[in-house]
mmCIF file as Biopython writes it, N, C-alpha, C and O atoms, coordinates in Angstrom:
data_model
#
loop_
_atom_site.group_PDB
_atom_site.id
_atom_site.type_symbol
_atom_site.label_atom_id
_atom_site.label_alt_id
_atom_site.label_comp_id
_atom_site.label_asym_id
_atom_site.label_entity_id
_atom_site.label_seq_id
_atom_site.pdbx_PDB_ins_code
_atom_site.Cartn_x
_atom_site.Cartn_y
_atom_site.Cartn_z
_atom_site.occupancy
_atom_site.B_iso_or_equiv
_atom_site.auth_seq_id
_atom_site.auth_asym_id
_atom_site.pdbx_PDB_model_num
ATOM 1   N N  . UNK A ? 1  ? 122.372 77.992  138.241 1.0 0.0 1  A 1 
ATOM 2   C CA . UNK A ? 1  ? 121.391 78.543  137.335 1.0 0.0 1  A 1 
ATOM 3   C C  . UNK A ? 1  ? 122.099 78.959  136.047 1.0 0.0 1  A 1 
ATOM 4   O O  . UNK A ? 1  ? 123.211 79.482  136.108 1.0 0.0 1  A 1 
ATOM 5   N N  . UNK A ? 2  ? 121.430 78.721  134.785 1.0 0.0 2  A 1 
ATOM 6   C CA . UNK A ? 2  ? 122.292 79.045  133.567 1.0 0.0 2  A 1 
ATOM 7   C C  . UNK A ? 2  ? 121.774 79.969  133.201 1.0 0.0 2  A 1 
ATOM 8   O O  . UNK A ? 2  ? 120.685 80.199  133.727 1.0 0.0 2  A 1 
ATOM 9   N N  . UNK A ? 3  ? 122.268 80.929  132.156 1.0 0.0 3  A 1 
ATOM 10  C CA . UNK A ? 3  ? 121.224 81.918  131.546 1.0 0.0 3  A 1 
ATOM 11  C C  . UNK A ? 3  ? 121.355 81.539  130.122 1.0 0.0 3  A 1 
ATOM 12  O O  . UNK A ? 3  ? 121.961 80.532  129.757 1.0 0.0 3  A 1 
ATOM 13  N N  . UNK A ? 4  ? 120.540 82.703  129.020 1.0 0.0 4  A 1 
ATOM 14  C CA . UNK A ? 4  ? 120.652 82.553  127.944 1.0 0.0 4  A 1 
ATOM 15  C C  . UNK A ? 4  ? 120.978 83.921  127.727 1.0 0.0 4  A 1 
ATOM 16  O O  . UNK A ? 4  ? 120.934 84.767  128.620 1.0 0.0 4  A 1 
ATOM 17  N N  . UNK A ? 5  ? 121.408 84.216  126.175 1.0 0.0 5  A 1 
ATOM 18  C CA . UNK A ? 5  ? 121.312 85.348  125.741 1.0 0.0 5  A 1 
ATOM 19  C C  . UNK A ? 5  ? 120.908 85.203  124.497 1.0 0.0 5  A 1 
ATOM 20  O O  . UNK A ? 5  ? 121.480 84.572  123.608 1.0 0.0 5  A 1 
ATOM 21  N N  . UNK A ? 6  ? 119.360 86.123  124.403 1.0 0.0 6  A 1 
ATOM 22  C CA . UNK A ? 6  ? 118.619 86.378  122.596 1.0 0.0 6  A 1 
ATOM 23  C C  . UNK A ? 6  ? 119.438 87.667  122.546 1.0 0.0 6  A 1 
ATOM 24  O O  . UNK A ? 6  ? 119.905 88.389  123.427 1.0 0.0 6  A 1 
ATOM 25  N N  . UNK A ? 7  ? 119.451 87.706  121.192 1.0 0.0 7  A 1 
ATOM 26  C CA . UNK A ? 7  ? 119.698 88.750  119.932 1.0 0.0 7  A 1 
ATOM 27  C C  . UNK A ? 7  ? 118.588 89.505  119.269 1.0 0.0 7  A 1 
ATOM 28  O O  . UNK A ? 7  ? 118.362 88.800  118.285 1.0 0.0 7  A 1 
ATOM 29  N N  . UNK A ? 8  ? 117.886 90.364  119.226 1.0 0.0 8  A 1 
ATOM 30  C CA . UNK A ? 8  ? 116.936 90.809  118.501 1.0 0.0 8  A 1 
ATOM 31  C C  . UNK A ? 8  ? 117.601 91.262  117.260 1.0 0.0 8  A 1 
ATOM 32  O O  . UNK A ? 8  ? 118.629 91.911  117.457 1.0 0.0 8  A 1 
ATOM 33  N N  . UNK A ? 9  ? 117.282 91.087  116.120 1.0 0.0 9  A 1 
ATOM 34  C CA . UNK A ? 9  ? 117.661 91.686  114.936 1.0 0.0 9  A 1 
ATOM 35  C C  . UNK A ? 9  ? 117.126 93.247  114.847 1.0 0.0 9  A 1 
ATOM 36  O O  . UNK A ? 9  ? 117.727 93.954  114.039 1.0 0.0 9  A 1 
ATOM 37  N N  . UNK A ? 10 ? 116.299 93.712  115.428 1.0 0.0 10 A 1 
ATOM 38  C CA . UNK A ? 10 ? 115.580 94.743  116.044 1.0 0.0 10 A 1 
ATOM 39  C C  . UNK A ? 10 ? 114.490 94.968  116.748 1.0 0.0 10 A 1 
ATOM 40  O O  . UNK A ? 10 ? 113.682 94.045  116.854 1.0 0.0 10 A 1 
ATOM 41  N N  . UNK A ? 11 ? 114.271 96.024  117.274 1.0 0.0 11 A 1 
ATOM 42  C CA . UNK A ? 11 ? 113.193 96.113  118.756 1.0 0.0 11 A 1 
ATOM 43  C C  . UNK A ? 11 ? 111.754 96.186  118.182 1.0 0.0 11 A 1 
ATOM 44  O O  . UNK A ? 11 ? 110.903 96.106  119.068 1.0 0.0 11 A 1 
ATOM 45  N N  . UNK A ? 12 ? 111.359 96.291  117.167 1.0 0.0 12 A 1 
ATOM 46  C CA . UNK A ? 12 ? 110.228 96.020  116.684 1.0 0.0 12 A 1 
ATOM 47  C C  . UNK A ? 12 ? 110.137 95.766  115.494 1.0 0.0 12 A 1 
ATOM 48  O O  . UNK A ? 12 ? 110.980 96.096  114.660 1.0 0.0 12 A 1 
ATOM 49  N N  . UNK A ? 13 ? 108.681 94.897  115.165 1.0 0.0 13 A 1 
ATOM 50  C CA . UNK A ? 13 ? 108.312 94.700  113.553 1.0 0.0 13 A 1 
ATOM 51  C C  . UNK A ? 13 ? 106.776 94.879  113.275 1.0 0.0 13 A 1 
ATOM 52  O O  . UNK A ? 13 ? 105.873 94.721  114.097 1.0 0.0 13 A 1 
ATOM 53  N N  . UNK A ? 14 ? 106.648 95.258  111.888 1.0 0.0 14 A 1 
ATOM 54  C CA . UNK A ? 14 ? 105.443 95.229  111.841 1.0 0.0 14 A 1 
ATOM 55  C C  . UNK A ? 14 ? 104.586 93.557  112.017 1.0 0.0 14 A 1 
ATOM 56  O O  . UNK A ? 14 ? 105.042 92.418  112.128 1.0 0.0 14 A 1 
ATOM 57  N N  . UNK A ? 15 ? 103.130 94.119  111.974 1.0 0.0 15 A 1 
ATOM 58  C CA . UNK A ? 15 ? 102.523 92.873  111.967 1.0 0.0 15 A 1 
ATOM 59  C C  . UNK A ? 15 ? 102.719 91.402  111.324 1.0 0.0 15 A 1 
ATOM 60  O O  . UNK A ? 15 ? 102.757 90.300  111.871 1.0 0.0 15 A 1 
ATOM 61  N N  . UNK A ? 16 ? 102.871 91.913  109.481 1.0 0.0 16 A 1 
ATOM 62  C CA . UNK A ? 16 ? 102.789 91.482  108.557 1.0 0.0 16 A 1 
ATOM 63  C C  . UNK A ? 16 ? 104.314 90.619  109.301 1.0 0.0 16 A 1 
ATOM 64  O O  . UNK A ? 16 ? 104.237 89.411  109.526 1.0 0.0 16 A 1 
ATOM 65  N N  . UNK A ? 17 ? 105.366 91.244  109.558 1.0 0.0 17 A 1 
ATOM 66  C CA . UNK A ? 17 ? 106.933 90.230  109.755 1.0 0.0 17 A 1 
ATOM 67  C C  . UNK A ? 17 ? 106.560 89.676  111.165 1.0 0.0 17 A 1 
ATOM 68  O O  . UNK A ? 17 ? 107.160 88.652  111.493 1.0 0.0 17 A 1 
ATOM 69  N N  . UNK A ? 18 ? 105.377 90.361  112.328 1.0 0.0 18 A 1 
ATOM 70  C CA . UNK A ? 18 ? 105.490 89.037  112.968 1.0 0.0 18 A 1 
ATOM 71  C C  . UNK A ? 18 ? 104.697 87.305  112.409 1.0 0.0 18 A 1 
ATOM 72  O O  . UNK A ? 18 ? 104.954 86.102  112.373 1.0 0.0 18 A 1 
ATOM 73  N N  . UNK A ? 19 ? 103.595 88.329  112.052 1.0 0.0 19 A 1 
ATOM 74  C CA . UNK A ? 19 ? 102.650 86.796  111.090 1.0 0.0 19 A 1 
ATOM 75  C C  . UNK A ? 19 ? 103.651 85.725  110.405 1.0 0.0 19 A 1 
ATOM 76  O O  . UNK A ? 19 ? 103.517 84.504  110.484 1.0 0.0 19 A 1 
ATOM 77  N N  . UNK A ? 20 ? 104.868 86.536  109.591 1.0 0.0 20 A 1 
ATOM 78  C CA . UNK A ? 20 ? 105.628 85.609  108.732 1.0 0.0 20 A 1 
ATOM 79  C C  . UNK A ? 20 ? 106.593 84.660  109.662 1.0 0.0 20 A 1 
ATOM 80  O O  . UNK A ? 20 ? 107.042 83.593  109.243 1.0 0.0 20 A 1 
ATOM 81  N N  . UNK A ? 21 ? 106.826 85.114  110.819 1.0 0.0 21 A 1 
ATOM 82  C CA . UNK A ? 21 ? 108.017 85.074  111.913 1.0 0.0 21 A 1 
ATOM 83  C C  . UNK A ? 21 ? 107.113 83.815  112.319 1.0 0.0 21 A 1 
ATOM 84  O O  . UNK A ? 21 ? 107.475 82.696  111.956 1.0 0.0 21 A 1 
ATOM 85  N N  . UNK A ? 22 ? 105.972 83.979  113.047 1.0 0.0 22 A 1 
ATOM 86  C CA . UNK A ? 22 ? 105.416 82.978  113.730 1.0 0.0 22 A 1 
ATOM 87  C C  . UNK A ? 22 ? 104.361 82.355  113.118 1.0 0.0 22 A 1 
ATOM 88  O O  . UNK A ? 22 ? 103.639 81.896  114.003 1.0 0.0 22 A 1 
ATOM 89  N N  . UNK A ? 23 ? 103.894 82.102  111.950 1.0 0.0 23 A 1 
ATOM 90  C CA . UNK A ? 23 ? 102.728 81.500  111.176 1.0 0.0 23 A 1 
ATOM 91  C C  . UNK A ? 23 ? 101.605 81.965  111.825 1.0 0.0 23 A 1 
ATOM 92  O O  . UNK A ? 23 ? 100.716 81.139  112.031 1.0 0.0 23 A 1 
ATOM 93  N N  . UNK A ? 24 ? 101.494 82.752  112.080 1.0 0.0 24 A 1 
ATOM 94  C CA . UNK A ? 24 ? 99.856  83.134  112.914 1.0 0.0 24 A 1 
ATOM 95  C C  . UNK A ? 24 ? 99.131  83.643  111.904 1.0 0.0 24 A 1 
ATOM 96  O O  . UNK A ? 24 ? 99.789  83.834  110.881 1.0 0.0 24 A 1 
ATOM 97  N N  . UNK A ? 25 ? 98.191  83.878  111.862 1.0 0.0 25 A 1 
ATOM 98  C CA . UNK A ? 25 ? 96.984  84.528  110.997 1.0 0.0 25 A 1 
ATOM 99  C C  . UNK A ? 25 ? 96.993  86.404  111.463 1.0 0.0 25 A 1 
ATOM 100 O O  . UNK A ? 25 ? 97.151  86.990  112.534 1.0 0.0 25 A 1 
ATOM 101 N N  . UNK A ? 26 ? 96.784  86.784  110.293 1.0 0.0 26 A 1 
ATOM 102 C CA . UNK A ? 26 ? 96.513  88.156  110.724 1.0 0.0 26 A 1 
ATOM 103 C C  . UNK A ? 26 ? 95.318  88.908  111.668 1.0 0.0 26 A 1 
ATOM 104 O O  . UNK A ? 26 ? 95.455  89.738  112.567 1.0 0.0 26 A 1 
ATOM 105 N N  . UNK A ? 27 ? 94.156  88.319  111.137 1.0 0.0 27 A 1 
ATOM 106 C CA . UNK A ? 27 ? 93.002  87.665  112.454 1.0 0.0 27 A 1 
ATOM 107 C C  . UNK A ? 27 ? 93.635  87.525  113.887 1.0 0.0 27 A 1 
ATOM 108 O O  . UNK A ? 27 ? 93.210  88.402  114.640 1.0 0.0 27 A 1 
ATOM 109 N N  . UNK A ? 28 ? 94.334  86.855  114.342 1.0 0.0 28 A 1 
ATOM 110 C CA . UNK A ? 28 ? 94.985  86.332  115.377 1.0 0.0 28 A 1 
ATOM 111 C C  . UNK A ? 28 ? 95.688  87.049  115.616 1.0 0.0 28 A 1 
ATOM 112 O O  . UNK A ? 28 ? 95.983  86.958  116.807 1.0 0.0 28 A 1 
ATOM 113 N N  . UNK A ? 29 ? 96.276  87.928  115.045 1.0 0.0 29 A 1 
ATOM 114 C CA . UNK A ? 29 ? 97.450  89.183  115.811 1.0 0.0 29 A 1 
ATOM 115 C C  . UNK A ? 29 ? 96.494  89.791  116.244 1.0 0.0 29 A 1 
ATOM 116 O O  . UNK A ? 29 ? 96.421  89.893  117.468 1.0 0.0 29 A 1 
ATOM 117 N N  . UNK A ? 30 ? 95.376  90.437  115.357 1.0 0.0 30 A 1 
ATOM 118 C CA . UNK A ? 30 ? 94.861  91.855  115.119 1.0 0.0 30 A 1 
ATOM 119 C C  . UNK A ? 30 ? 94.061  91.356  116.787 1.0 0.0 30 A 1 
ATOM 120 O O  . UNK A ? 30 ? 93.895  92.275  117.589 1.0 0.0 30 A 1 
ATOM 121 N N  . UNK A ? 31 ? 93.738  90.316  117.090 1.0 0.0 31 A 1 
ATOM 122 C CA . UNK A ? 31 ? 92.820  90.106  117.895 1.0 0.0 31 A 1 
ATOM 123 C C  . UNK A ? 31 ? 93.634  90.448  119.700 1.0 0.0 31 A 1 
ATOM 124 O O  . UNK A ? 31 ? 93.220  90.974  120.733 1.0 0.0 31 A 1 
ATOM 125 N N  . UNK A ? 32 ? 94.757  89.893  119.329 1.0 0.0 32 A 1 
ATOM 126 C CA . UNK A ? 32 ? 95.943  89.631  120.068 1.0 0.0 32 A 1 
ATOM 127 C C  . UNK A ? 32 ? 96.687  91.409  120.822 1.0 0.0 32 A 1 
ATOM 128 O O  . UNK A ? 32 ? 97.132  91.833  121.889 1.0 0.0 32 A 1 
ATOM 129 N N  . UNK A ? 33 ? 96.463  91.807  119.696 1.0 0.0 33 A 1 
ATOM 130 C CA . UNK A ? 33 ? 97.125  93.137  119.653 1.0 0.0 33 A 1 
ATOM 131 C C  . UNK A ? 33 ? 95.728  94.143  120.638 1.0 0.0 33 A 1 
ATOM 132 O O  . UNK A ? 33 ? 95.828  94.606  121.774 1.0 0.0 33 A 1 
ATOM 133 N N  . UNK A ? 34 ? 95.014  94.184  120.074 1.0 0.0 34 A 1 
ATOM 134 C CA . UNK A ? 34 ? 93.687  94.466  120.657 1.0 0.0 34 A 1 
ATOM 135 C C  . UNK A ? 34 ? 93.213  94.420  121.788 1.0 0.0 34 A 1 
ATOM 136 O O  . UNK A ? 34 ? 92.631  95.353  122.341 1.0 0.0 34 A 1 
ATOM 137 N N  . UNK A ? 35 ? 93.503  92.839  122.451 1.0 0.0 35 A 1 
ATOM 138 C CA . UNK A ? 35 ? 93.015  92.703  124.014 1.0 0.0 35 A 1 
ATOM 139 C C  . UNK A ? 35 ? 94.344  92.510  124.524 1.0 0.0 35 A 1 
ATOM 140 O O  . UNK A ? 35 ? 94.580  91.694  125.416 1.0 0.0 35 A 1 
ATOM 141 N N  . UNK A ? 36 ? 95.430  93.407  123.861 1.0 0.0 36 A 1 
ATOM 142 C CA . UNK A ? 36 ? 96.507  93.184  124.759 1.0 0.0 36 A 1 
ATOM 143 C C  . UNK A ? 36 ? 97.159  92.524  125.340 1.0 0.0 36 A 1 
ATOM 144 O O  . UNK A ? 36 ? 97.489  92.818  126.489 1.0 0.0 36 A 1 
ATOM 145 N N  . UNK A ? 37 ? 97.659  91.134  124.581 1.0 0.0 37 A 1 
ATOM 146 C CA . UNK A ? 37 ? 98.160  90.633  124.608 1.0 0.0 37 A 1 
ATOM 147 C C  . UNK A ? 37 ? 99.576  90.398  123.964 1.0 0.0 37 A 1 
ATOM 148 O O  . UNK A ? 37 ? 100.456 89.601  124.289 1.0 0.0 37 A 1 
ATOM 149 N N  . UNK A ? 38 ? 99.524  91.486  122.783 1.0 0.0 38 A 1 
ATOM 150 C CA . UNK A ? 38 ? 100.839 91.797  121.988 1.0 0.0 38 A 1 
ATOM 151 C C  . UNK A ? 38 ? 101.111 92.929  122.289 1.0 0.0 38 A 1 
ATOM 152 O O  . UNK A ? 38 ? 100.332 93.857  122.070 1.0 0.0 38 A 1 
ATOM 153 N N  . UNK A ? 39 ? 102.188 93.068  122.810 1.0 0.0 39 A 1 
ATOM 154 C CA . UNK A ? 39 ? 102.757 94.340  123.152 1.0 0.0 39 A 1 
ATOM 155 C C  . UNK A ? 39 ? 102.791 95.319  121.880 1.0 0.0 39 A 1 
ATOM 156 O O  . UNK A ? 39 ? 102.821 94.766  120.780 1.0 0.0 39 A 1 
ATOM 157 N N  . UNK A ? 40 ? 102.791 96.489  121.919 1.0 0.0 40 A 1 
ATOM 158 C CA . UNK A ? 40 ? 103.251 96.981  120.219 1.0 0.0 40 A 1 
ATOM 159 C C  . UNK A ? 40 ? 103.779 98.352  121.240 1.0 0.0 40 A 1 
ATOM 160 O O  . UNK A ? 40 ? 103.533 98.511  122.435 1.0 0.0 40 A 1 
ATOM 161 N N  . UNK A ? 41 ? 104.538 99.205  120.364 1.0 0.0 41 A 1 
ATOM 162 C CA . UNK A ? 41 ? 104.516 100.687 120.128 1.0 0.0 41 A 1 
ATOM 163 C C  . UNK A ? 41 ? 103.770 101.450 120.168 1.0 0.0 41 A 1 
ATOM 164 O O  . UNK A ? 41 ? 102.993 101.447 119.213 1.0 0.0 41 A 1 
ATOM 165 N N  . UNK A ? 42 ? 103.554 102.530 121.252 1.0 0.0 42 A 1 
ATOM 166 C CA . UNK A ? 42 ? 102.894 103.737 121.188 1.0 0.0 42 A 1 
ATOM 167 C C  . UNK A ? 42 ? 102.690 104.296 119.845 1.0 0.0 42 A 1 
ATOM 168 O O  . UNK A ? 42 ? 103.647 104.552 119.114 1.0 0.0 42 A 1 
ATOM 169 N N  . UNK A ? 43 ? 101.475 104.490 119.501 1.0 0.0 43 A 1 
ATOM 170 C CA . UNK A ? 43 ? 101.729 105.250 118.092 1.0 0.0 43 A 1 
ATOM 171 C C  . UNK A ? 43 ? 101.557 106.703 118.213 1.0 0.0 43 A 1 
ATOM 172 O O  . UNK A ? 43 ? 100.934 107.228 119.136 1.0 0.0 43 A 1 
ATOM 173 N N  . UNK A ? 44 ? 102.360 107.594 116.865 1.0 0.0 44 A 1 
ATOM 174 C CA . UNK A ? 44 ? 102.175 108.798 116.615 1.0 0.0 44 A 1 
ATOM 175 C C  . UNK A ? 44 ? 100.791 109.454 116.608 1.0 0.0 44 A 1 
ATOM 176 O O  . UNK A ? 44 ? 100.455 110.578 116.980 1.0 0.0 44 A 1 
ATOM 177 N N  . UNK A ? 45 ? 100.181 108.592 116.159 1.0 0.0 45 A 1 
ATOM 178 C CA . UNK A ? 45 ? 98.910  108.826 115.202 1.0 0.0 45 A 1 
ATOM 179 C C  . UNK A ? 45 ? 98.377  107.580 114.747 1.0 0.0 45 A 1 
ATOM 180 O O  . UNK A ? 45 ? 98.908  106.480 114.592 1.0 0.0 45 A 1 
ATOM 181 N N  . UNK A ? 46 ? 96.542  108.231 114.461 1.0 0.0 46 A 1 
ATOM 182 C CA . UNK A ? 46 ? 96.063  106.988 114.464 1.0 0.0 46 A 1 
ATOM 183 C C  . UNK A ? 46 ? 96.154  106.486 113.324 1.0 0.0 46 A 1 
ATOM 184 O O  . UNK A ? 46 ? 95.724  105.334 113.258 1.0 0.0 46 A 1 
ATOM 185 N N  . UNK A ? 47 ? 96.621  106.992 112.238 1.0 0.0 47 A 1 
ATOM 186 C CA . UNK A ? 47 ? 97.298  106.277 111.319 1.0 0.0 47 A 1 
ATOM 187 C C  . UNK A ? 47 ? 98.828  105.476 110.794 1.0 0.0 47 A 1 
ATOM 188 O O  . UNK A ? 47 ? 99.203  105.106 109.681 1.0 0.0 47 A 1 
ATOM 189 N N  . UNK A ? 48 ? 99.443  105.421 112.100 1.0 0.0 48 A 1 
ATOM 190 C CA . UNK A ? 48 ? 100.383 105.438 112.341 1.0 0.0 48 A 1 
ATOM 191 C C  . UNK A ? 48 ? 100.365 103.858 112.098 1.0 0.0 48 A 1 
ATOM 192 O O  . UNK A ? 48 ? 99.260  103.375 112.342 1.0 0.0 48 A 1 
ATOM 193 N N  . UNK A ? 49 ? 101.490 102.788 111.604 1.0 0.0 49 A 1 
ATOM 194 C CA . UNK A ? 49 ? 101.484 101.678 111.831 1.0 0.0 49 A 1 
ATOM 195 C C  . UNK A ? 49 ? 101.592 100.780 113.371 1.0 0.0 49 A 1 
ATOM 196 O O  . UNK A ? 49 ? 102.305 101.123 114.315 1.0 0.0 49 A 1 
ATOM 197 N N  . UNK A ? 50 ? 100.846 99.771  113.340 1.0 0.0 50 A 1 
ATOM 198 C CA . UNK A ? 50 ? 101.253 99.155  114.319 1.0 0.0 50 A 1 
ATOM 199 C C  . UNK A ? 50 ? 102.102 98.252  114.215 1.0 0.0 50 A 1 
ATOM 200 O O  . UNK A ? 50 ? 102.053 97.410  113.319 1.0 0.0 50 A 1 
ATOM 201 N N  . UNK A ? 51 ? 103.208 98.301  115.314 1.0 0.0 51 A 1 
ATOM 202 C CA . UNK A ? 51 ? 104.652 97.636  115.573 1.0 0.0 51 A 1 
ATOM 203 C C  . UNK A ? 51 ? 104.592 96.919  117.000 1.0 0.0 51 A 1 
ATOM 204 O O  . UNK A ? 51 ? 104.309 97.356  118.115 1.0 0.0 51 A 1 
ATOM 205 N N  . UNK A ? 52 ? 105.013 95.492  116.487 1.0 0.0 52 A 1 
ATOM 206 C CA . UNK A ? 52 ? 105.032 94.620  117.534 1.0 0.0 52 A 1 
ATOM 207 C C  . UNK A ? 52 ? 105.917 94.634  118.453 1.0 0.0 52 A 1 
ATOM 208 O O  . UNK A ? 52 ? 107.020 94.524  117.918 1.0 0.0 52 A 1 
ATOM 209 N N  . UNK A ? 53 ? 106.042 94.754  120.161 1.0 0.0 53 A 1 
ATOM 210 C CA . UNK A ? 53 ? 107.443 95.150  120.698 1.0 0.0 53 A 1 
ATOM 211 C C  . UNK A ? 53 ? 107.537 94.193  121.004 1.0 0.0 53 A 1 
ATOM 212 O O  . UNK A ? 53 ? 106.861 93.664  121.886 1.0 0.0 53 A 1 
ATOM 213 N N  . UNK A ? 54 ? 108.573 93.588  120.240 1.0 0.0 54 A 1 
ATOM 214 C CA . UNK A ? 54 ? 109.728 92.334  120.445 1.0 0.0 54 A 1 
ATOM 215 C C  . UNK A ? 54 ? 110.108 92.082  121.483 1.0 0.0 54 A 1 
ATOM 216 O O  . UNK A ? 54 ? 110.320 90.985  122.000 1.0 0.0 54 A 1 
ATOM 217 N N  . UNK A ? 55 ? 110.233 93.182  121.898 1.0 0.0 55 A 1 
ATOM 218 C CA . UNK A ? 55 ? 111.536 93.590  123.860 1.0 0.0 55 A 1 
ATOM 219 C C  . UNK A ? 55 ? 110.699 92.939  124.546 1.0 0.0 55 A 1 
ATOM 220 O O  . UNK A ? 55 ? 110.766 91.827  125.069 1.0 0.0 55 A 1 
ATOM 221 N N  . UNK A ? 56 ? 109.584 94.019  124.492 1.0 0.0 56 A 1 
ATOM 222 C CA . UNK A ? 56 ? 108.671 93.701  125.356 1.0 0.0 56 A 1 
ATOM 223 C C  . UNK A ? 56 ? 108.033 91.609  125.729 1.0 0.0 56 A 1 
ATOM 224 O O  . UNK A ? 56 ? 108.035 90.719  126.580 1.0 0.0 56 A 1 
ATOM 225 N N  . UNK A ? 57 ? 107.721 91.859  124.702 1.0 0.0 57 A 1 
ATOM 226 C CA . UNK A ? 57 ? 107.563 90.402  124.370 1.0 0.0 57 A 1 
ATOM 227 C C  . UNK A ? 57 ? 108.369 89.141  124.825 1.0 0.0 57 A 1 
ATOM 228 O O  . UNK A ? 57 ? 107.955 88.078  125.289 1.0 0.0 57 A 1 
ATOM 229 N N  . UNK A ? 58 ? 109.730 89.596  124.538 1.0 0.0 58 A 1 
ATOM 230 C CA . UNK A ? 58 ? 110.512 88.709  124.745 1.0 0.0 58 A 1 
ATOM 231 C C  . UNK A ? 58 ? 110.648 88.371  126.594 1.0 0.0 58 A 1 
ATOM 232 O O  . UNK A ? 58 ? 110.791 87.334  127.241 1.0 0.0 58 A 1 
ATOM 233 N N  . UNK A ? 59 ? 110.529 89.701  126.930 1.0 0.0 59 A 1 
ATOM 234 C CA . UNK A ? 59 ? 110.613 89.888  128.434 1.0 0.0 59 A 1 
ATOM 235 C C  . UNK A ? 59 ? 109.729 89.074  129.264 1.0 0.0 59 A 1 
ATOM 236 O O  . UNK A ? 59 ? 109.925 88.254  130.161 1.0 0.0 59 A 1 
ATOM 237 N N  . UNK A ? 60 ? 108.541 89.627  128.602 1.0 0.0 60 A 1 
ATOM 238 C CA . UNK A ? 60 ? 107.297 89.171  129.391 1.0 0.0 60 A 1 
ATOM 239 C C  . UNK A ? 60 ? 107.244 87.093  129.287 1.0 0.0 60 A 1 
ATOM 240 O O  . UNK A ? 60 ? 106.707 86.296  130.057 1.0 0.0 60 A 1 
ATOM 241 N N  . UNK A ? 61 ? 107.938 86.884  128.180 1.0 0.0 61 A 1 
ATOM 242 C CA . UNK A ? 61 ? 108.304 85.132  127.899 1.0 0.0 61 A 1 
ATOM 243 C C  . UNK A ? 61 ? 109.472 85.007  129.378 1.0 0.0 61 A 1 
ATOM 244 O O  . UNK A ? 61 ? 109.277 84.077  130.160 1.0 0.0 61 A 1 
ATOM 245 N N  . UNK A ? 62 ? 110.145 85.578  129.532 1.0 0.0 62 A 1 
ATOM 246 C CA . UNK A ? 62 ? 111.237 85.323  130.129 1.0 0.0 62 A 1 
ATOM 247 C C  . UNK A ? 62 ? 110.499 85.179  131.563 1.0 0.0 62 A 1 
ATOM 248 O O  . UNK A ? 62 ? 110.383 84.324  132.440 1.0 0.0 62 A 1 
ATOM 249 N N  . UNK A ? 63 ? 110.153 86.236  131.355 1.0 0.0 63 A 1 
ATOM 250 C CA . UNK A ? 63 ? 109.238 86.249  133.245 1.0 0.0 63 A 1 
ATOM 251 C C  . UNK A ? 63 ? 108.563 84.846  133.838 1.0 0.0 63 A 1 
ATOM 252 O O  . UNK A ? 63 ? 108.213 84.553  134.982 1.0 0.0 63 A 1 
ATOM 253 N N  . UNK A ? 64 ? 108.520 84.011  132.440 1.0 0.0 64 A 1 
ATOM 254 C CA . UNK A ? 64 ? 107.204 82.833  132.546 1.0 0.0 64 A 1 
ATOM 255 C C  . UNK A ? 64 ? 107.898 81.865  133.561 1.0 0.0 64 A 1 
ATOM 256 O O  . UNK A ? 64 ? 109.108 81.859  133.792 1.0 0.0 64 A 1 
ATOM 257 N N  . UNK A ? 65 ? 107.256 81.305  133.955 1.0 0.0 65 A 1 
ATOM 258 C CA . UNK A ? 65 ? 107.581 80.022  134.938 1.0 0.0 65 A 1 
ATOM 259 C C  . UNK A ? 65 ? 106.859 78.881  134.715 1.0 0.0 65 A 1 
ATOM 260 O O  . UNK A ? 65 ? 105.652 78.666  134.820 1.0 0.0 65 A 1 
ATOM 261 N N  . UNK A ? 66 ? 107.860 78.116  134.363 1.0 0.0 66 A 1 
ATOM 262 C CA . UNK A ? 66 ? 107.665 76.506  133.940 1.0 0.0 66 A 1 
ATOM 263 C C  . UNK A ? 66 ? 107.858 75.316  135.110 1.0 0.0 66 A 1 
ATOM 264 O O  . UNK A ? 66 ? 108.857 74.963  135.737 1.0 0.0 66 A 1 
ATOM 265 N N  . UNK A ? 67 ? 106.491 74.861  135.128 1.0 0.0 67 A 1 
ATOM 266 C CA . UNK A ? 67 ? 106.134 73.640  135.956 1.0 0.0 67 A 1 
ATOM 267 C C  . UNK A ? 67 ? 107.471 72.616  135.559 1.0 0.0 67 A 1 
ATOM 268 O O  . UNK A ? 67 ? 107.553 71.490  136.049 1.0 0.0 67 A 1 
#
């Protein structure tokens, strides 16, 4: 069995740098983020930004199992 090792440049980003990261539409995060499907950060407050968790993310890819 081989492994890999990612690098995060850091453990989270806002929306706007994942949209740029992955060409998605902001529509498509916001929707994503919503029914929980994008992990983000607990926020402070409800004005608080939302931050995409990378970690998380990355993890939950790793978990996947390919036919």
């Amino acid at each position: 069995m081989s492994s890999i090792t990612i690098q995060l440049p850091v453990p989270y980003c806002t929306k706007k740098k994942y949209a740029d990261a992955t060409g998605q539409s902001m529509g498509a995060i916001n929707q994503a983020v919503t029914s929980g499907k994008l992990p983000i950060m607990p926020k402070d407050s409800e004005k608080g930004a939302v931050l995409i968790n990378l970690v998380a993310l990355f993890k939950k890819a790793d978990a996947q199992r390919f036919a």
